[in-house]
C-alpha positions as semicolon CSV with decimal commas, in nm:
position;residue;x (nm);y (nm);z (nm)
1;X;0,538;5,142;-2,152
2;X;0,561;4,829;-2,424
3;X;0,476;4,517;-2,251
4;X;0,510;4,182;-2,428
5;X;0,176;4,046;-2,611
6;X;-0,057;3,831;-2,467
7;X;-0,088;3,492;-2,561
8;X;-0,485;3,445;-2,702
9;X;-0,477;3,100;-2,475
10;X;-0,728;3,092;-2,258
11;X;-0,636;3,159;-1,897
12;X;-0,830;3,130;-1,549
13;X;-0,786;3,162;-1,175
14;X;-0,753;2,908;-0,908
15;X;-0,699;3,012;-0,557
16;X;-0,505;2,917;-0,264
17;X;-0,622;3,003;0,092
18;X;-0,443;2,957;0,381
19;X;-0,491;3,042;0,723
20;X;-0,400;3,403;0,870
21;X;-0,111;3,284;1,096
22;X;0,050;3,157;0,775
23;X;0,326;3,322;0,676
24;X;0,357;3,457;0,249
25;X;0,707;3,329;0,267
26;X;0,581;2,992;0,373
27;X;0,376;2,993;0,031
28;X;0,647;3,122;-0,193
29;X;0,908;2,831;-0,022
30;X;0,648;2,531;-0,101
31;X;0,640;2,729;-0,494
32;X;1,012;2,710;-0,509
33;X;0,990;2,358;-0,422
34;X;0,821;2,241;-0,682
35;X;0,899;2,500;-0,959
36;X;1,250;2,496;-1,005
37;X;1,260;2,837;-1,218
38;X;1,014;3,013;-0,970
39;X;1,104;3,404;-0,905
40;X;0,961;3,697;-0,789
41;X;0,826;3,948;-1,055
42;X;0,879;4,261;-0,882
43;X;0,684;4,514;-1,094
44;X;0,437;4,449;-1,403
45;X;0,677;4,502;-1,680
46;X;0,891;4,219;-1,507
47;X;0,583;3,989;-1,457
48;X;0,503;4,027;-1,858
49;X;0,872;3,935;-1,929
50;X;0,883;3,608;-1,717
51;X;0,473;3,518;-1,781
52;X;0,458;3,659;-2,163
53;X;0,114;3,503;-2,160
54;X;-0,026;3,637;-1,750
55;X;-0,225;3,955;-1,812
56;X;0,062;4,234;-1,655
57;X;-0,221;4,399;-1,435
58;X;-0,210;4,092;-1,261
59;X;0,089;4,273;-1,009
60;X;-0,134;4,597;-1,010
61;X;-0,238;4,633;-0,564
62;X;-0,060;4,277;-0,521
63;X;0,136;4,209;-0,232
64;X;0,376;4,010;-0,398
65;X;0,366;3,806;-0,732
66;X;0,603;3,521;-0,898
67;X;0,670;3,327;-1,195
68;X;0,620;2,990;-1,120
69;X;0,701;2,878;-1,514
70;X;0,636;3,090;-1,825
71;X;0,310;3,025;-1,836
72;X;0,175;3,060;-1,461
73;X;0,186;3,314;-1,157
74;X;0,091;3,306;-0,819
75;X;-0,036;3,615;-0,684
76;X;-0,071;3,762;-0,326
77;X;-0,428;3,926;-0,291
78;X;-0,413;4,237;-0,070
79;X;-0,802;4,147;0,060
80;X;-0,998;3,861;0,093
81;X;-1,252;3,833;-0,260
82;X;-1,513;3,620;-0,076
83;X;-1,803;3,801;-0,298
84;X;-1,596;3,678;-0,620
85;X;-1,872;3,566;-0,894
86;X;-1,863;3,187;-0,892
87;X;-1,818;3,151;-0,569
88;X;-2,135;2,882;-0,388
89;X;-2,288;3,012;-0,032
90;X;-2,137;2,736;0,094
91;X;-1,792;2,782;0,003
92;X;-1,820;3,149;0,114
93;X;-1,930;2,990;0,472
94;X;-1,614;2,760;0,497
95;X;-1,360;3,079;0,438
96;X;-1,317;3,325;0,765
97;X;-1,254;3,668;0,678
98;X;-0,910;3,705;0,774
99;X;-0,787;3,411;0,556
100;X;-0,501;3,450;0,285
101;X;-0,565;3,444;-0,024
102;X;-0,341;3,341;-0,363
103;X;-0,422;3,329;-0,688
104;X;-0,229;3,166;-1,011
105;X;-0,329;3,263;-1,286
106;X;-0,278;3,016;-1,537
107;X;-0,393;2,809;-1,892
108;X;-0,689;2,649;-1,898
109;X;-0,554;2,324;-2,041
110;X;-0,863;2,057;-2,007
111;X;-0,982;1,695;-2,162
112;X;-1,329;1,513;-2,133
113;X;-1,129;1,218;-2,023
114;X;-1,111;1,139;-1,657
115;X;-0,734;0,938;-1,638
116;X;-0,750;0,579;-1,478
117;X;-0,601;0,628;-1,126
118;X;-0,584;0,378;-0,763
119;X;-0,855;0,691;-0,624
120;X;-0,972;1,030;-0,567
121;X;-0,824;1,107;-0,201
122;X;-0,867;1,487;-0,269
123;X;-1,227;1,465;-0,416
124;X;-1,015;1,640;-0,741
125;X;-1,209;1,358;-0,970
126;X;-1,552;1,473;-0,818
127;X;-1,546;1,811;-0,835
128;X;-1,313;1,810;-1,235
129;X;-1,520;1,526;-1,389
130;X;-1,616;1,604;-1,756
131;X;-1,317;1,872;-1,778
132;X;-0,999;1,702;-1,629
133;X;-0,692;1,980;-1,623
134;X;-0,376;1,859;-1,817
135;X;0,012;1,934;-1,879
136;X;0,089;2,274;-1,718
137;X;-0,304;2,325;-1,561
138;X;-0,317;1,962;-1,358
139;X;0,055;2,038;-1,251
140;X;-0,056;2,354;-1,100
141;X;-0,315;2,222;-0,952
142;X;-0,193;1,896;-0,769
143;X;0,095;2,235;-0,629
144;X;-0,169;2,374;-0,479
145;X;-0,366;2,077;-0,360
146;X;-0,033;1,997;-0,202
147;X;0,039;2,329;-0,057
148;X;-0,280;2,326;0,113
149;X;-0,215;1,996;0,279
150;X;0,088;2,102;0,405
151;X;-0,068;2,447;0,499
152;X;-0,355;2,281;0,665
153;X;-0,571;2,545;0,372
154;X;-0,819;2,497;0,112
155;X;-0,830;2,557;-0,238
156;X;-1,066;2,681;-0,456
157;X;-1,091;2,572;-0,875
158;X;-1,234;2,716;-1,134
159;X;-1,387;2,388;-1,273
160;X;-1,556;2,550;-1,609
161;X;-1,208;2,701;-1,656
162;X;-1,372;3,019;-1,776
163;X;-1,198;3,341;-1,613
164;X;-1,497;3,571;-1,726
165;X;-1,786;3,338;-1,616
166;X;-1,599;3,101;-1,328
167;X;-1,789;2,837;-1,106
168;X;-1,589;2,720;-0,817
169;X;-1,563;2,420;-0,587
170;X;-1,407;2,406;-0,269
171;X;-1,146;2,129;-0,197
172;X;-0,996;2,114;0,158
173;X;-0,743;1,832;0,150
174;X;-0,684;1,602;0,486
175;X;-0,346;1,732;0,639
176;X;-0,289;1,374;0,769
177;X;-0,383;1,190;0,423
178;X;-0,019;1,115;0,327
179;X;0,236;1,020;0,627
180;X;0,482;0,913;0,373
181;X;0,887;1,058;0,436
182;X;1,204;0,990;0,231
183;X;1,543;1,099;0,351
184;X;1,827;1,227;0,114
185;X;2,157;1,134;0,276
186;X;2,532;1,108;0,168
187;X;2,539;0,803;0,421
188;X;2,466;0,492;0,400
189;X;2,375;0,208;0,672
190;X;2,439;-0,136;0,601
191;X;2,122;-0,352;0,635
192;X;2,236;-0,511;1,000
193;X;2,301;-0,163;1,045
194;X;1,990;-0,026;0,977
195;X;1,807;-0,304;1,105
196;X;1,938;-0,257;1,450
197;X;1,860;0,101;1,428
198;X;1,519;0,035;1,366
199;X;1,452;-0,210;1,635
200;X;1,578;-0,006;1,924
201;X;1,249;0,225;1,828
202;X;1,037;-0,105;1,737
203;X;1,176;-0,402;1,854
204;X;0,923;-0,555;1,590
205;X;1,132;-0,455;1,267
206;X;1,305;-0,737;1,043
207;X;1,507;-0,674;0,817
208;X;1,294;-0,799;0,410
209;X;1,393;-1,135;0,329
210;X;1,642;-1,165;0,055
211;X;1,852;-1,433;-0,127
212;X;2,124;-1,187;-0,188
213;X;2,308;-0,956;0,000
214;X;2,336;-0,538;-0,094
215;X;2,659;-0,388;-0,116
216;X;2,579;-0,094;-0,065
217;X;2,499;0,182;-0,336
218;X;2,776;0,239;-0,667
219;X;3,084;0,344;-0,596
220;X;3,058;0,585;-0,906
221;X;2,849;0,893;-0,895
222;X;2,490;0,861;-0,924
223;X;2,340;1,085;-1,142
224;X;2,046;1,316;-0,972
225;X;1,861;1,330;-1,316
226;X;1,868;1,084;-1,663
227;X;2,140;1,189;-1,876
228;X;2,251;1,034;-2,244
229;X;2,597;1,117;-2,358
230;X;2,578;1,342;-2,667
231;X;2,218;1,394;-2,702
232;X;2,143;1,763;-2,766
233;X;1,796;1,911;-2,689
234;X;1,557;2,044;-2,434
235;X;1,374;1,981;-2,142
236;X;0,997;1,879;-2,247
237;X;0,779;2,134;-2,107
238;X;1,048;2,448;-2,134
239;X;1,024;2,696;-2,370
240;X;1,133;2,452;-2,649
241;X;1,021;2,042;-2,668
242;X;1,310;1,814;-2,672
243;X;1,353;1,703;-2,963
244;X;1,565;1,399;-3,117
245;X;1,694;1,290;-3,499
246;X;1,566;0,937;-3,581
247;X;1,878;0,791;-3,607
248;X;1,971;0,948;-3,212
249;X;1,649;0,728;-3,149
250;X;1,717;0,437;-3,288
251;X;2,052;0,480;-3,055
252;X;1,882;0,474;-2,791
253;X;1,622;0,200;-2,832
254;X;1,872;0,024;-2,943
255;X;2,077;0,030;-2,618
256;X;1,767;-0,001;-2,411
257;X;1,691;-0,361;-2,595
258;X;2,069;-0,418;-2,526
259;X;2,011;-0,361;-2,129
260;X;1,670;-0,529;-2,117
261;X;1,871;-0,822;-2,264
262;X;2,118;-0,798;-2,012
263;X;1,938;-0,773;-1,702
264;X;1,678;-1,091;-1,840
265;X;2,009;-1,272;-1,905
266;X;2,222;-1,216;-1,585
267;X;2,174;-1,221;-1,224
268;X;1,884;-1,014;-1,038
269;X;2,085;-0,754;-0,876
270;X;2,005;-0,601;-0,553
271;X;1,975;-0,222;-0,546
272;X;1,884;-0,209;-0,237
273;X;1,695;-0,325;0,104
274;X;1,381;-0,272;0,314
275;X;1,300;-0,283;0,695
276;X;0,890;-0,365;0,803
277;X;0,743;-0,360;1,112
278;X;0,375;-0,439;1,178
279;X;0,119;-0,216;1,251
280;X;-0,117;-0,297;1,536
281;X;-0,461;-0,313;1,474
282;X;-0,668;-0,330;1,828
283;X;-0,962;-0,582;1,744
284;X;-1,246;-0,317;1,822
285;X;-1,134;-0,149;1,493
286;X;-1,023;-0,429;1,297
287;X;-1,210;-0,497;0,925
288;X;-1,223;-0,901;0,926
289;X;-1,328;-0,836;0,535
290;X;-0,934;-0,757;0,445
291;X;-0,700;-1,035;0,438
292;X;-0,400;-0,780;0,439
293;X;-0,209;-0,686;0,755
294;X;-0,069;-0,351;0,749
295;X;0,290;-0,249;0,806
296;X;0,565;0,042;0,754
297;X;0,838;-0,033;0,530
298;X;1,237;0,134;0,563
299;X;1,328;0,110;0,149
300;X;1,669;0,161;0,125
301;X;1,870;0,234;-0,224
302;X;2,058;0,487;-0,437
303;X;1,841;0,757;-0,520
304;X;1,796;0,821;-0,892
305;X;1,612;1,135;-0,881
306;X;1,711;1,429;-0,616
307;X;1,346;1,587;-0,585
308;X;1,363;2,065;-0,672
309;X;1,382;2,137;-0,309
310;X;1,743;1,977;-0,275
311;X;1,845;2,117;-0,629
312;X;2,131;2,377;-0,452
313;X;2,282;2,087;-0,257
314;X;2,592;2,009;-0,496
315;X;2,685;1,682;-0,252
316;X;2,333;1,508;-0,282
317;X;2,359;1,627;-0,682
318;X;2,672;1,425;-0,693
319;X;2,472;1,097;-0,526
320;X;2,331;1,009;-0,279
321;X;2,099;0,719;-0,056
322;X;1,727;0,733;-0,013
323;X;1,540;0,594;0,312
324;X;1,210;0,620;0,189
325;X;0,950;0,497;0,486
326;X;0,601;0,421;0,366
327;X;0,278;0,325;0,545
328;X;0,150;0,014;0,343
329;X;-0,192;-0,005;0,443
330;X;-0,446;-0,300;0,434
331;X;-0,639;-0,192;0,192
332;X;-0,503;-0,011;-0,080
333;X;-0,823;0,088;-0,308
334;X;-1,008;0,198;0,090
335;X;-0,707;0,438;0,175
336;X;-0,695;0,589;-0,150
337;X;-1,057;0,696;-0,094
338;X;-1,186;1,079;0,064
339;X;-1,350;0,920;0,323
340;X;-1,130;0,670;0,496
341;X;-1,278;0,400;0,727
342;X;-1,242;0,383;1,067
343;X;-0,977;0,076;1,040
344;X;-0,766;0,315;0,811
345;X;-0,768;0,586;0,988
346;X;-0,644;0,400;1,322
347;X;-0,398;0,247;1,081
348;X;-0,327;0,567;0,900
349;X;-0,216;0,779;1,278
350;X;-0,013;0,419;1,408
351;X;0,186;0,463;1,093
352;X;0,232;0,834;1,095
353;X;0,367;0,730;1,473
354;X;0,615;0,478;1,349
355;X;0,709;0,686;1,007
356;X;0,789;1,033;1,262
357;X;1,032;0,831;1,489
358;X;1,241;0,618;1,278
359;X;1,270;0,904;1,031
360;X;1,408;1,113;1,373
361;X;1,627;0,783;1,486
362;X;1,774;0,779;1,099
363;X;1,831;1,122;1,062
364;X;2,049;1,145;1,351
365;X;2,258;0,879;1,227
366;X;2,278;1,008;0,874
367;X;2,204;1,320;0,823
368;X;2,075;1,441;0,489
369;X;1,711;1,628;0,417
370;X;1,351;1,520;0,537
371;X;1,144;1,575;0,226
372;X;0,685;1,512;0,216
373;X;0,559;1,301;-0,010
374;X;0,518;1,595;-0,242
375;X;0,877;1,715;-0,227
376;X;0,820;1,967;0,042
377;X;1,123;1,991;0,277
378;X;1,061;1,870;0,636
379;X;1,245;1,993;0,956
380;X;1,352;1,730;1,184
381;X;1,262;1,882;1,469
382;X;0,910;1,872;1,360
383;X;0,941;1,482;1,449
384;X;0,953;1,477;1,801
């Protein structure tokens, strides 16, 4: 049998492990989430055609395998490899034996370079520091990071990114770190609207102050994704880089000048509205050193980019409004932390509260997907 080459990239392992009353097609949904060309490689010729660069054997005893992208795959492990080389004692003592395992096997894409960022929530700066994953590695990585939040799991990265001589660290992300929901709807609620809505859950919530009043979102369709009349090219990160002419950039710089100018000269225009309510704070648990009150916010406008999940839904494609409802905590830098403190963490479950039941109470008026702050869908029933 001719399989395609291997790539001479080099390639590790990083592993997903989820609990044994988790379902593989709950895995394989949260991949087709976020990978919009994600499909099942059924045998290892088919694996080699859709991951030219994934060692075929990969498939060979797996339970199931698929292409997340042509250059990653996440494998089903028939057994548990808790005496894999690299792993500590320690991490070995965290895993039960009847856990799930998955693997992707992917590039090892690093830099020295730790990038500038509000925190380290996940502990993903502590445990990658001196060899910080990048383009199609880090993607992979924040998936599974994510998956394991929403799969209450763990994950385990290969930090030296070295597939023959691996050294793991265990990361076990907080399922409760990020509260955060949007909702893609066809409908949209005037700000009265709305803000009646949301009072008869919290009679607390007031509608943002503004000097000018929304009109709702445009009455043309809104694009899902950025589009430029007459531009040819391709996706960046797909097989080939997109690619422009100079003069097709000059175009467009030029017209982006042109609309700068225009919204500096004209107007501010209101794209949309928000909706706060407070969020109580008993004194006992109260941090006197932060000025900053905490609250939930309602942020209401046209949505400009439909996240993978809703890709098939040819409606929301067409345009659609997001209510995206936030926990806005008193300190920013603190709740960006691993460790929260005990203020945020009172604040953190009041605004989970307040985020599950007006995302219920504006769902049933407009309809439309629940979608995670990592683009995982979200069934409303879940809410209650």
């Amino acid at each position: 049998m001719n399989l395609p080459r291997r790539s001479s990239l080099t390639r590790t392992r990083h592993f997903l492990i989820t609990g044994s009353d988790v379902g593989t097609d709950e895995v394989f949904i949260l991949a087709d989430a976020a990978f919009r060309g994600a499909q099942f490689a059924t045998d290892a010729q088919r694996l080699g055609e859709l991951v030219p660069e994934c060692d075929p054997s990969a498939a060979t005893g797996a339970e199931a395998v698929v292409a997340l992208s042509r250059h990653s795959a996440l494998v089903q492990l028939p057994q548990t490899p808790r005496n894999r080389p690299g792993l500590s004692d320690e991490a070995i003592s965290r895993i039960a034996p009847d856990h799930r395992w998955y693997a992707i096997d992917t590039l090892v894409e690093r830099d020295d370079d730790v990038p500038v960022t509000a925190g380290d929530r996940d502990g993903l700066i502590r445990v990658m520091r001196g060899s910080w994953p990048k383009r199609e590695e880090l993607r992979v990585i924040q998936w599974l990071i994510a998956a394991a939040r929403r799969l209450h799991g763990a994950v385990l990265l290969d930090v030296r990114g070295d597939a023959d001589q691996p050294r793991y660290e265990l990361i076990e992300p907080d399922p409760a770190a990020e509260p955060d929901l949007t909702i893609y709807s066809p409908v949209w609620l005037t700000p009265a609207a709305a803000e009646v809505l949301c009072q008869q859950v919290f009679p607390q919530a007031r509608l943002g102050s503004t000097n000018h009043a929304w009109a709702g979102p445009p009455s043309q369709d809104i694009p899902s994704q950025p589009a430029l009349d007459g531009v040819q090219g391709r996706v960046a990160g797909s097989e080939d880089e997109f690619s422009l002419d100079e003069a097709t950039l000059a175009q467009i710089h030029d017209a982006v000048d042109e609309e700068d100018l225009t919204v500096l000269r004209d107007d501010p225009k209101v794209s949309g509205y928000a909706i706060v309510v407070p969020v109580p704070v008993p004194v006992a648990v109260r941090d006197d050193s932060v000025a900053d009150d905490p609250y939930v916010s309602v942020e209401v406008g046209a949505a400009e980019i439909i996240p993978a999940v809703l890709r098939h839904d040819e409606e929301l494609q067409r345009g659609c409004v997001q209510y995206r409802l936030a926990w806005e905590p008193s300190d920013i830098a603190g709740a960006h932390r691993e460790r929260l403190s005990d203020t945020l963490l009172y604040e953190r479950a009041e605004a989970a509260r307040i985020i599950a039941a007006w995302a219920a109470a504006l769902h049933e008026a407009c309809g439309g997907y629940l979608v995670d702050a990592h683009g995982f869908a979200v069934d409303p029933q879940y809410l209650q």
